[in-house]
C-alpha positions as CSV (number, residue, x, y, z in Angstrom):
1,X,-2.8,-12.2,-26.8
2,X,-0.4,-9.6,-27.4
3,X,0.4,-7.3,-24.3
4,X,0.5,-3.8,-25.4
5,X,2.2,-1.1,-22.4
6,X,-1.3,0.7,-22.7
7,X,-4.4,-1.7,-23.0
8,X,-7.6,-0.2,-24.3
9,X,-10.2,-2.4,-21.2
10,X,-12.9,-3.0,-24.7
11,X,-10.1,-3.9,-27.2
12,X,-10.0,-6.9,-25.0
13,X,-13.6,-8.1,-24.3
14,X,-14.9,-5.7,-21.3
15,X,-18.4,-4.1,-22.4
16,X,-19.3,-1.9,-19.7
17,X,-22.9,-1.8,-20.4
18,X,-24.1,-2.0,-16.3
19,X,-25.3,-6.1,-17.7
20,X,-22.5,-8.2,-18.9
21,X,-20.4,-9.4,-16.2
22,X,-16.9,-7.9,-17.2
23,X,-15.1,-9.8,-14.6
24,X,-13.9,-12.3,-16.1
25,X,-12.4,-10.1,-18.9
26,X,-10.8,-7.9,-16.9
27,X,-9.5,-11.0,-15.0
28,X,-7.8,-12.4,-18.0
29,X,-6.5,-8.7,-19.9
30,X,-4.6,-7.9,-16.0
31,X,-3.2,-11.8,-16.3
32,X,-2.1,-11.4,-19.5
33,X,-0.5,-8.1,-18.7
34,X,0.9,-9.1,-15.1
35,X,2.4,-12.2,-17.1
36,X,4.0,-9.6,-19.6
37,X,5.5,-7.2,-17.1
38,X,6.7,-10.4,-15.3
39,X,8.7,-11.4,-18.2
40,X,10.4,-7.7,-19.5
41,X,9.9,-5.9,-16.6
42,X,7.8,-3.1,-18.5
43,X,4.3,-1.5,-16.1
44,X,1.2,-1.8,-18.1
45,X,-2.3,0.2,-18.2
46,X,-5.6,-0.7,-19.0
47,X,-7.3,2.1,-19.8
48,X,-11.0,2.1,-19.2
49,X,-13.6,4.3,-21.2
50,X,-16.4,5.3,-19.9
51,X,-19.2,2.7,-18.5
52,X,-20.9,1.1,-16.3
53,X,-18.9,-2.4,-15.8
54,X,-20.0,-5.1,-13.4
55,X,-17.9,-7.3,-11.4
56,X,-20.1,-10.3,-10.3
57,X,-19.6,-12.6,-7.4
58,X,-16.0,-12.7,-8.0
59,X,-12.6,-10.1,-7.6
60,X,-10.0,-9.6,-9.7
61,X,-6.7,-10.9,-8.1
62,X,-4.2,-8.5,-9.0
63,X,-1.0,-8.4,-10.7
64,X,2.2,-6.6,-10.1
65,X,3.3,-3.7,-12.7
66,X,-0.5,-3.6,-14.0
67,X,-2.3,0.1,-13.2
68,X,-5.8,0.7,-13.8
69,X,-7.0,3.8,-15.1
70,X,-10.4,5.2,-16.0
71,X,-12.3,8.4,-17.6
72,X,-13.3,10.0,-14.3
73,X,-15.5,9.7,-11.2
74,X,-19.0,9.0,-12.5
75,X,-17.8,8.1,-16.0
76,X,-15.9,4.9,-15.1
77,X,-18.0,3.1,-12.6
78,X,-16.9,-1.0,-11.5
79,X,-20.6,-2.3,-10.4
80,X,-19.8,-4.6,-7.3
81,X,-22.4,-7.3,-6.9
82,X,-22.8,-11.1,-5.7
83,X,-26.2,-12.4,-6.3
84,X,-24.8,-15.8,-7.2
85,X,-22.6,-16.2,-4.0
86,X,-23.9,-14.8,-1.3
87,X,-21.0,-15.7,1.1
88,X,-18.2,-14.5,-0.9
89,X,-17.2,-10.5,-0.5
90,X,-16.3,-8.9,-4.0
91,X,-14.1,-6.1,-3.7
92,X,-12.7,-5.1,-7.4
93,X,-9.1,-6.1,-7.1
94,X,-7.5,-8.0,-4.3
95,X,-4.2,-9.5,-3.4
96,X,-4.2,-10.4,0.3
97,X,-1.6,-12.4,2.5
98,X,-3.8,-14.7,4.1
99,X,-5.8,-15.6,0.3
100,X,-2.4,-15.2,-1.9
101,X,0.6,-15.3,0.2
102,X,1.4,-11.4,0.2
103,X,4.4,-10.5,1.6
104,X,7.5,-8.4,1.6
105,X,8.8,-10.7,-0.9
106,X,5.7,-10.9,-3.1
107,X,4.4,-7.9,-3.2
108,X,2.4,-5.5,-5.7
109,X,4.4,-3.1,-7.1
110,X,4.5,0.0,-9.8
111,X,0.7,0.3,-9.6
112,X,-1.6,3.0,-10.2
113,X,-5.0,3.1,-10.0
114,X,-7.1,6.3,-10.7
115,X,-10.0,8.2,-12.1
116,X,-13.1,5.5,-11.4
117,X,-16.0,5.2,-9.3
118,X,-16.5,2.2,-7.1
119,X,-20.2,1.4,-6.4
120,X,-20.3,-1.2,-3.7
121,X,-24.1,-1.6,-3.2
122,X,-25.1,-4.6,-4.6
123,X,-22.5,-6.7,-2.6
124,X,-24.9,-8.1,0.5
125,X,-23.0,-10.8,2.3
126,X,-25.2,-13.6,4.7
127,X,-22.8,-11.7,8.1
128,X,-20.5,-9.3,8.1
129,X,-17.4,-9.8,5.9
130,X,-14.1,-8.0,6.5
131,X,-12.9,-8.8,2.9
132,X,-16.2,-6.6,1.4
133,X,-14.1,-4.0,0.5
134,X,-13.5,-1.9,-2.6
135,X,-10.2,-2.1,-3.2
136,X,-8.6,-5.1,-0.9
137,X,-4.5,-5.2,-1.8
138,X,-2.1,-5.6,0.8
139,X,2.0,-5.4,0.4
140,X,1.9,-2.6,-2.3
141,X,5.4,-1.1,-3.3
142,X,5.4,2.1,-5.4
143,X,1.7,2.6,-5.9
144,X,-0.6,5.6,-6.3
145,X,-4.4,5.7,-5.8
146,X,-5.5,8.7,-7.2
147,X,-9.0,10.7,-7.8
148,X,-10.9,7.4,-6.6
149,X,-14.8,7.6,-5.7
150,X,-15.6,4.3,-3.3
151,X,-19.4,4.5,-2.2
152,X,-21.6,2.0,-0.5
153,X,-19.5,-1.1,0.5
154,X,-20.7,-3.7,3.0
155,X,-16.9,-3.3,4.5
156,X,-14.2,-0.3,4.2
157,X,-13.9,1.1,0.9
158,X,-10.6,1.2,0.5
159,X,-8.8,-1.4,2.7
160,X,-5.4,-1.4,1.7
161,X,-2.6,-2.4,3.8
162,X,1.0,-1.6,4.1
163,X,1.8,0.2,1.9
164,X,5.8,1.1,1.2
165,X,6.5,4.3,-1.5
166,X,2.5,5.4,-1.8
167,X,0.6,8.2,-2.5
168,X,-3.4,7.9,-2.1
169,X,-4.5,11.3,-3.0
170,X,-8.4,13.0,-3.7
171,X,-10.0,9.6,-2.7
172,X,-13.9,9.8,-1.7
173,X,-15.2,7.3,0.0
174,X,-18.9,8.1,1.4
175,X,-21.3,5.3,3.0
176,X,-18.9,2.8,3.6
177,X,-19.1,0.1,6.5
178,X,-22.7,-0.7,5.0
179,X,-22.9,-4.1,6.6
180,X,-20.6,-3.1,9.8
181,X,-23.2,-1.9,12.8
182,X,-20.2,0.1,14.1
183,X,-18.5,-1.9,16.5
184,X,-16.9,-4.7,14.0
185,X,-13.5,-4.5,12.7
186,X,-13.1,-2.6,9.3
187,X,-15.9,-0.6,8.0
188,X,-14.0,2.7,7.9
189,X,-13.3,4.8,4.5
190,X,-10.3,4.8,4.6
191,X,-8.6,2.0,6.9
192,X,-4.8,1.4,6.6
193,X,-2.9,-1.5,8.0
194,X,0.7,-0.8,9.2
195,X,3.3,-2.2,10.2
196,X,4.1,-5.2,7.2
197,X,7.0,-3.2,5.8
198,X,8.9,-2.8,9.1
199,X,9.7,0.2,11.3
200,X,9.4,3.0,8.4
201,X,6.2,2.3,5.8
202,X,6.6,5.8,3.6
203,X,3.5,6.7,2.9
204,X,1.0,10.1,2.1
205,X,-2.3,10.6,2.1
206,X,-3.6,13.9,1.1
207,X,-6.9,15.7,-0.1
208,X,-9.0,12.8,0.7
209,X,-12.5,12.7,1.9
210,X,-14.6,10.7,4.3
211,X,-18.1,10.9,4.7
212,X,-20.9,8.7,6.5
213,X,-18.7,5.9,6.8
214,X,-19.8,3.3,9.4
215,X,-16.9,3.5,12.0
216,X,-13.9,5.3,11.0
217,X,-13.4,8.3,8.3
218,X,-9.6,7.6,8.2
219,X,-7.8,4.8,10.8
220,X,-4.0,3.7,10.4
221,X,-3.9,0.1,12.5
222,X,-1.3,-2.0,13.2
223,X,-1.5,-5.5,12.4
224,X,0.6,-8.1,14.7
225,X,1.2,-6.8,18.0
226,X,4.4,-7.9,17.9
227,X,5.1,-5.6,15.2
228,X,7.4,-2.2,15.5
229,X,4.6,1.0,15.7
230,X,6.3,2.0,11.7
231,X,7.4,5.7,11.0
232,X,7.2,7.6,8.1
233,X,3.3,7.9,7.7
234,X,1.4,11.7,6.8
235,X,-1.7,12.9,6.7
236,X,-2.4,16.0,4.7
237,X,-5.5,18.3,4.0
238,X,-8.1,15.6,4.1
239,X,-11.8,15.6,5.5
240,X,-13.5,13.3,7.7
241,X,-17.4,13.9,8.3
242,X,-20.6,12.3,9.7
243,X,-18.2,9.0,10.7
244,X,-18.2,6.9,13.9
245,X,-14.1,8.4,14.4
246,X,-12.8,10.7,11.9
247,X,-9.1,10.1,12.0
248,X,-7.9,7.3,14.6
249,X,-4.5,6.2,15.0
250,X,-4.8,2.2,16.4
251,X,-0.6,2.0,16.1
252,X,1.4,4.1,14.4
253,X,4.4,5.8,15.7
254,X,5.1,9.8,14.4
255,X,2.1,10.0,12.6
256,X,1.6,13.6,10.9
257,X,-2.0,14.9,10.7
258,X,-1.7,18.3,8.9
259,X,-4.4,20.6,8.0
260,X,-7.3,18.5,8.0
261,X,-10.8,18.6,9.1
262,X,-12.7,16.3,11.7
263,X,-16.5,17.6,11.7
264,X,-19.6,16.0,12.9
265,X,-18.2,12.6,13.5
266,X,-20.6,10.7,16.0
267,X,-18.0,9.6,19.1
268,X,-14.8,11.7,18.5
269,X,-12.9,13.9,15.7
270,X,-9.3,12.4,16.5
271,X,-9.1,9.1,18.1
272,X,-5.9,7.4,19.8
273,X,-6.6,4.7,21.8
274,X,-6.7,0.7,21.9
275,X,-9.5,-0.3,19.5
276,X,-7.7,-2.0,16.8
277,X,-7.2,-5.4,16.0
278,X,-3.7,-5.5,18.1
279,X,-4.9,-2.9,20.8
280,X,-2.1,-1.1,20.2
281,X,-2.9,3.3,20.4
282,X,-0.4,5.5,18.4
283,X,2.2,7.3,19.6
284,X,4.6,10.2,19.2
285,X,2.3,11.7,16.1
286,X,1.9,15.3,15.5
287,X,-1.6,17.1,14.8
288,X,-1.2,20.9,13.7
289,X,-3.5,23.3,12.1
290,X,-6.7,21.2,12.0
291,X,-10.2,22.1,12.5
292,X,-12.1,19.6,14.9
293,X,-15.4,20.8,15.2
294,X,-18.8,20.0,15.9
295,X,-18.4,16.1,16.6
296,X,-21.2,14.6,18.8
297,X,-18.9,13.2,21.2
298,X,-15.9,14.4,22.2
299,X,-13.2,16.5,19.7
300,X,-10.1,15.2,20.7
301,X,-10.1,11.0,22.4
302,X,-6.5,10.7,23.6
303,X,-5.1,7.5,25.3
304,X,-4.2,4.0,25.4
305,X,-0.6,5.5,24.6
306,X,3.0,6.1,26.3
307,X,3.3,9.2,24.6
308,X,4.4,11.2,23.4
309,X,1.6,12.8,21.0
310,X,1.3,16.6,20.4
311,X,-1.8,19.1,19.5
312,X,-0.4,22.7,18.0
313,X,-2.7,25.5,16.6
314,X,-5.6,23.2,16.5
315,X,-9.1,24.9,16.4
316,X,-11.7,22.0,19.1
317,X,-15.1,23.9,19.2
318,X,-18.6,23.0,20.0
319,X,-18.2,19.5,20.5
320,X,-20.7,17.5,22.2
321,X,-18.7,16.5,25.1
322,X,-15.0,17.5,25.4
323,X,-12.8,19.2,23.7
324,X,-9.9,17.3,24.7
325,X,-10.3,14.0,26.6
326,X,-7.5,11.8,28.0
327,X,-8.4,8.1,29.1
328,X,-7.9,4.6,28.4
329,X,-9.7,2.3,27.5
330,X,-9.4,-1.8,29.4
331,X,-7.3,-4.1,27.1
332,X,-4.9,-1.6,26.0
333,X,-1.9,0.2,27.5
334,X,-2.6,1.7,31.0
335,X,0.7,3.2,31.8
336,X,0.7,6.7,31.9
337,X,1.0,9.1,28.9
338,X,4.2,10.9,28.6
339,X,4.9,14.2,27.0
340,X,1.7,14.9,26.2
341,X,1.6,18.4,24.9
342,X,-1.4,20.9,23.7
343,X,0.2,24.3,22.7
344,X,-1.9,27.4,21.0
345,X,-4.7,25.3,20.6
346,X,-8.1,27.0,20.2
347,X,-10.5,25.3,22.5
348,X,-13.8,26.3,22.8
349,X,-17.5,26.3,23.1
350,X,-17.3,22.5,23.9
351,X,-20.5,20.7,26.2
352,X,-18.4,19.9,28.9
353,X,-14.8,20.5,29.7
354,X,-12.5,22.1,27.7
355,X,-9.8,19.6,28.5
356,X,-10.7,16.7,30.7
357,X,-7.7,14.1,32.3
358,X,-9.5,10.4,33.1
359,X,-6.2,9.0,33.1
360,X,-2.5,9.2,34.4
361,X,-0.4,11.6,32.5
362,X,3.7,12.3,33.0
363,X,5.2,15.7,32.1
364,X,2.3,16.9,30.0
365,X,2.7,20.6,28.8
366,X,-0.4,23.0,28.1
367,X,0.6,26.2,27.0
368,X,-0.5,28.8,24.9
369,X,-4.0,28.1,24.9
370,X,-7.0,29.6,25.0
371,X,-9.6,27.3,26.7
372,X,-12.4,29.6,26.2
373,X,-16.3,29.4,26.7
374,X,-17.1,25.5,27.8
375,X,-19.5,24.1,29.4
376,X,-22.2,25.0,27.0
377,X,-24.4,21.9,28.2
378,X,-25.8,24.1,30.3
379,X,-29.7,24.2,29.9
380,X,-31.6,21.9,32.7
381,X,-33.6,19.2,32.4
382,X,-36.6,19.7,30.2
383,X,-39.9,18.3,28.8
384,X,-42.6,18.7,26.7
385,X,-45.2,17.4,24.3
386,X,-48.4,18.3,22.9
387,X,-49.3,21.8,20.5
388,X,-46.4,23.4,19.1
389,X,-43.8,19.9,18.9
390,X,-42.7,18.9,15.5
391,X,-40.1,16.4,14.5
392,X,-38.1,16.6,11.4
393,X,-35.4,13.9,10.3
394,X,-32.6,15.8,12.1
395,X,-34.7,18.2,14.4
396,X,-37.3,18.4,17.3
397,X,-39.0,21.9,17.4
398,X,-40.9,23.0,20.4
399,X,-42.8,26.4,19.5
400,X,-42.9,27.1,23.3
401,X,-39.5,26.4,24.3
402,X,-37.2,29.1,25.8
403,X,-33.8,27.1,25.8
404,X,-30.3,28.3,26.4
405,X,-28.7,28.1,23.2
406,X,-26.3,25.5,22.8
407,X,-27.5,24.3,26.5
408,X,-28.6,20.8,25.3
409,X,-25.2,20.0,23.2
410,X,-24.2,16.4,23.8
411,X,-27.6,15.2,25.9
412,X,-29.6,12.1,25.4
413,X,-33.0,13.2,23.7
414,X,-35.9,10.7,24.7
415,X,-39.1,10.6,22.9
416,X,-42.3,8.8,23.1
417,X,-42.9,6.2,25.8
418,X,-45.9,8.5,27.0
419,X,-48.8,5.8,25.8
420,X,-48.7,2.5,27.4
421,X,-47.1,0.0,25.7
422,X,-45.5,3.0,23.7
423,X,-41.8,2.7,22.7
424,X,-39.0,5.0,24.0
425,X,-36.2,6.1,21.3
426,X,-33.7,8.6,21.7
427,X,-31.0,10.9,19.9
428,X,-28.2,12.8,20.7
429,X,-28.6,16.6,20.5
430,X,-25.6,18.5,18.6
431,X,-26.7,22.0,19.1
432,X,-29.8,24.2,19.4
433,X,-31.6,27.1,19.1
434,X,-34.2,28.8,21.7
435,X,-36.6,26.5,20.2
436,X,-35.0,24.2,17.8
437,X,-32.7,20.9,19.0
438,X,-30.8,19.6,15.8
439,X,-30.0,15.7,16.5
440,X,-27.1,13.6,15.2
441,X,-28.3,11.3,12.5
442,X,-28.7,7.2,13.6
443,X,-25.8,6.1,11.9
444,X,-23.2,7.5,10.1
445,X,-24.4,7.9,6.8
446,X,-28.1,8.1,7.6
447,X,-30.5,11.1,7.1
448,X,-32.4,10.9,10.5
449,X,-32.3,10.4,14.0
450,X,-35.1,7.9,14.0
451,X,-34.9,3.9,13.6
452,X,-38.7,3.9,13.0
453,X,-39.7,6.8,11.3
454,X,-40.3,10.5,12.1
455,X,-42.7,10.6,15.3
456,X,-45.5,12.5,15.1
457,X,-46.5,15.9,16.0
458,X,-47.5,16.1,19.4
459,X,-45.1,13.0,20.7
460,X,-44.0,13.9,24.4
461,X,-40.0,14.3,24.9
462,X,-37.1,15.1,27.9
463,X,-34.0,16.1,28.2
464,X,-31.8,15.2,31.5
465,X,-30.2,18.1,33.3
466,X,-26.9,19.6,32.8
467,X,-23.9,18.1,35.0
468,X,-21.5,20.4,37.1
469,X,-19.1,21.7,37.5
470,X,-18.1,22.1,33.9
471,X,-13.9,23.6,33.7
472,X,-11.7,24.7,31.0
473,X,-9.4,22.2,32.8
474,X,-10.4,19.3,35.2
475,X,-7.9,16.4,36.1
476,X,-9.4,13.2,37.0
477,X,-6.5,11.0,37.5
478,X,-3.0,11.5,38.8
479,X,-1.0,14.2,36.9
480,X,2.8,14.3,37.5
481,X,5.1,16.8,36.8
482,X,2.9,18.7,34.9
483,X,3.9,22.2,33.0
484,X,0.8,24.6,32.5
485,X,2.2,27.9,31.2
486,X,0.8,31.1,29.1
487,X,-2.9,29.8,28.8
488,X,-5.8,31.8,28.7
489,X,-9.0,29.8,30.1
490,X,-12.2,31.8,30.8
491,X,-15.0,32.7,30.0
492,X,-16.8,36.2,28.2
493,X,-20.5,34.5,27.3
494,X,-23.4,35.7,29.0
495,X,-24.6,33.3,30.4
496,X,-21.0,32.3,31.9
497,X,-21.2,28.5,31.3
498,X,-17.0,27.3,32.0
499,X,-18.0,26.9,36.2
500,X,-14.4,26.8,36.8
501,X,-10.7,28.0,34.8
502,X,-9.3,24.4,36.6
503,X,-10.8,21.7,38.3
504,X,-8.9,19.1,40.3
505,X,-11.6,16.5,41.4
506,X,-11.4,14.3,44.3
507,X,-10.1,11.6,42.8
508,X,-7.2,13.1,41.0
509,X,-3.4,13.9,42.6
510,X,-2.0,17.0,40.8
511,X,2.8,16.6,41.5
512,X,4.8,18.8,41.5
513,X,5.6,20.7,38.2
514,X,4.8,24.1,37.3
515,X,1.4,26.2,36.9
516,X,2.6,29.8,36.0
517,X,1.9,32.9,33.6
518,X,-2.1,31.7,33.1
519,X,-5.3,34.0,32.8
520,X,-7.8,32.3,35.1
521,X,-10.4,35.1,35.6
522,X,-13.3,35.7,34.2
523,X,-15.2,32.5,34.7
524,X,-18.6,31.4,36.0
525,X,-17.6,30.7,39.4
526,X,-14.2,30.5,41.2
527,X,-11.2,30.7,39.0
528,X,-10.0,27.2,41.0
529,X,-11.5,24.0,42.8
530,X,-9.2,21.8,44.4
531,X,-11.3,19.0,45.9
532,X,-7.9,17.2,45.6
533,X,-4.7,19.8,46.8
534,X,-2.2,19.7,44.2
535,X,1.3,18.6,46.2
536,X,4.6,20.4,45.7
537,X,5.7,22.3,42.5
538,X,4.5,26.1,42.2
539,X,1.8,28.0,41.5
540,X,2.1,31.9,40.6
541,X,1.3,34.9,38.7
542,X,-1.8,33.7,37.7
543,X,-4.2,36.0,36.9
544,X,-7.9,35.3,38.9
């Protein structure tokens, strides 16, 4: 075979017809072509027309210098399936350290790989199966993945790791994490492992899309524990929707996150913390100018970290639980975060606090804000059942409700149970009407809120009361040294739902530091509540 610079995929036996397997074609043309770049050191292209082209029960190991180019989204599709082996996960192309021996010194490099579809559906594997990915390369030098459309994988759709002079740019990856119940490793749209390349992995991603993938929209994770947290890593106008996480960062160190948005994702927007494979949480990264709205959980899940991490001119609205929530969770880092800073944020119209502390902090400085309107989980408890109550895939009307709107952001819907013997299921609510609750769907990627069907008209329901107090700022743990300047935290709504500007609960210690320049009037009860006295530092010309 001769081993043109440009390769034309059915000059060389693929058929794309959606029936012959064009594996093993495909296999052999990037061989011949990896073998040929080897020897003069020329990158090649296959370009792919348009088609449907199956890859069956085995990937493509990939070569270095060999790009992969299509006519489009929807007019180059690679077919994923493995109805002959049923234990072996089939992403399109893969070159992996643990299969092939990746590493800094056999790497993949000058690669491109752009305008195609990957359909992951037919891939079913016997349990879940990291390696079900659509694209599965690791050590890639000098590569671009560009206007990519993954969809339907049993694992992450595009699982690349470390990944040294990059650019992944417009790739859509929707329904991903298939297989993945939410709580396995992997799954994600996007997921990213750092670290490989050493303390600076150069790296963009920008103007990609997430949506209804099974844990995370977006992660960046280191691999070895042992490793350096790497620098040099950006995120740039991208989307993340209707995920488990949106973005998480599980390890690197001065990540960017610019100009994205986190919407409707089903436990937080932004994520820090220890979940990764090493248990390692991000730190010093910088998130500015985003819009983190609407999540069923909280909108911002901070911890696990040493710091420090900022938050500048973010918009954190109407999320189901907090805007901003610092904690840890057990098997990570516990020490306290450092240099935590939220400055001319826009935080409002969140269930519960604006900005809630569960865990030590050091030095943090919150200025500029305007922590405005929380607590909208303010509705109590109610029930119902019987004429007038109609379920939809995503909704629960009662025609003789009278609920606070947004009162029952965040809370536990339970239905059914009334008949004996009858089964109890419940959703979370992510806003409502006077009448109207509209519920998070059952998984990401789903299009209802029910595992068994719609319930029928009729079907008796509840929703718990509302907790209290609800504050623009409540600490919870022990809070050092901390600088609160400039912010505005009250609330105009009627009804008044943000109890109190800041809360210092029992169980917290507020040191020394500074609390200065702040408008605390204007909210539903007293301005303060210190069921824990702050000790030392100063407190003046606060307004309220």
């Amino acid at each position: 075979m001769t081993a043109p610079l440009t390769a034309d995929a059915h000059e060389y036996g693929l058929v794309g017809d959606g029936t012959a397997d064009d594996g093993p074609a495909l296999q052999k043309l990037v061989d011949a072509l990896g073998d040929a770049t080897a020897g003069d050191g020329q990158p090649r292209t296959v370009r792919v027309p348009a088609g449907r082209y199956l890859i069956r029960d085995k990937p493509v190991l990939w070569r270095s210098g060999v790009s992969l180019v299509g006519a489009g989204r929807g007019a180059t599709c690679f077919a994923l399936t493995n109805p002959g082996a049923p234990a072996q996960p089939v992403p399109l192309a893969w070159f992996t350290t643990a299969q092939h021996g990746a590493g800094r010194d056999h790497h993949i490099a000058d690669v491109t790989f752009a305008r195609f579809e990957i359909d992951g559906l037919g891939v079913e594997t016997e349990e879940y199966e990291v390696l079900a990915k659509g694209l599965g390369l690791q050590y890639v030098l000098r590569g671009r993945f560009s206007d990519l459309w993954i969809h339907d994988t049993a694992a992450t759709g595009f699982g690349c790791d470390f990944l040294q002079d990059t650019v992944v740019e417009g790739v859509l990856t929707e329904r991903c994490g298939r297989q993945d119940p939410g709580e396995k490793m992997g799954g994600a749209g996007i997921g990213i492992g750092v670290g490989g390349w050493g303390p600076v992995e150069r790296l963009a991603v920008t103007d990609c899309t997430a949506r209804g993938n099974g844990t995370n929209g977006i992660f960046l994770e280191l691999q070895q524990d042992d490793w350096v947290p790497p620098r040099g890593i950006r995120l740039t106008a991208c989307h993340a929707e209707d995920n488990r996480y949106g973005i998480s960062d599980w390890g690197a160190d001065g990540l960017l996150v610019t100009g994205c948005t986190m919407l409707g994702n089903h436990v937080a927007g932004f994520d820090v913390s220890a979940q990764g494979t090493t248990s390692v949480g991000g730190r010093g990264g910088l998130v500015t100018g985003c819009v983190i709205d609407g999540n069923a959980g909280d909108g911002i899940a901070l911890g696990n970290t040493p710091g420090p991490y900022g938050f500048h001119g973010n918009r954190v609205s109407n999320n189901g639980r907090y805007g901003y929530w610092e904690h840890n969770l057990s098997g990570g880092d516990q020490e306290p975060a450092t240099d935590i800073v939220l400055e001319s944020n826009d935080i409002h119209d969140n269930a519960l606090d604006g900005i809630r502390v569960d865990a030590p902090l050091h030095e943090p400085a919150i200025f500029g804000n305007r922590v405005r309107g929380n607590g909208r989980r303010a509705a109590p408890e109610a029930q119902g059942g019987g004429e007038g109550v109609h379920c939809g895939p995503l909704l629960l009307t009662d025609e003789r409700a009278d609920w606070l709107p947004g009162g029952h952001r965040g809370k536990e819907l339970t239905i059914g149970g009334g008949e004996p013997g009858g089964a109890e299921v419940t959703a979370v609510v992510t806003d409502n009407t006077a009448t109207r609750l509209t519920l998070a769907p059952l998984r990401p990627g789903a299009g209802t809120a029910w595992p068994d069907g719609t319930p029928a008209p009729g079907t008796a329901y509840r929703l718990p009361d509302s907790p209290a107090p609800r504050a623009g700022l409540t600490a919870a743990a022990a809070v050092t040294h901390p600088y609160v300047h400039g912010n505005r935290v009250r609330d105009d709504g009627h009804p008044r739902t943000q109890v109190h500007a800041v809360w210092i609960a029992p169980e917290a210690t507020w040191t020394g530091g500074r609390v200065s320049g702040n408008d605390f009037s204007g909210n539903g009860s007293a301005s303060t509540r210190f069921d824990s006295a702050p000790s030392g530092g100063r407190w003046r010309d606060n307004a309220g």
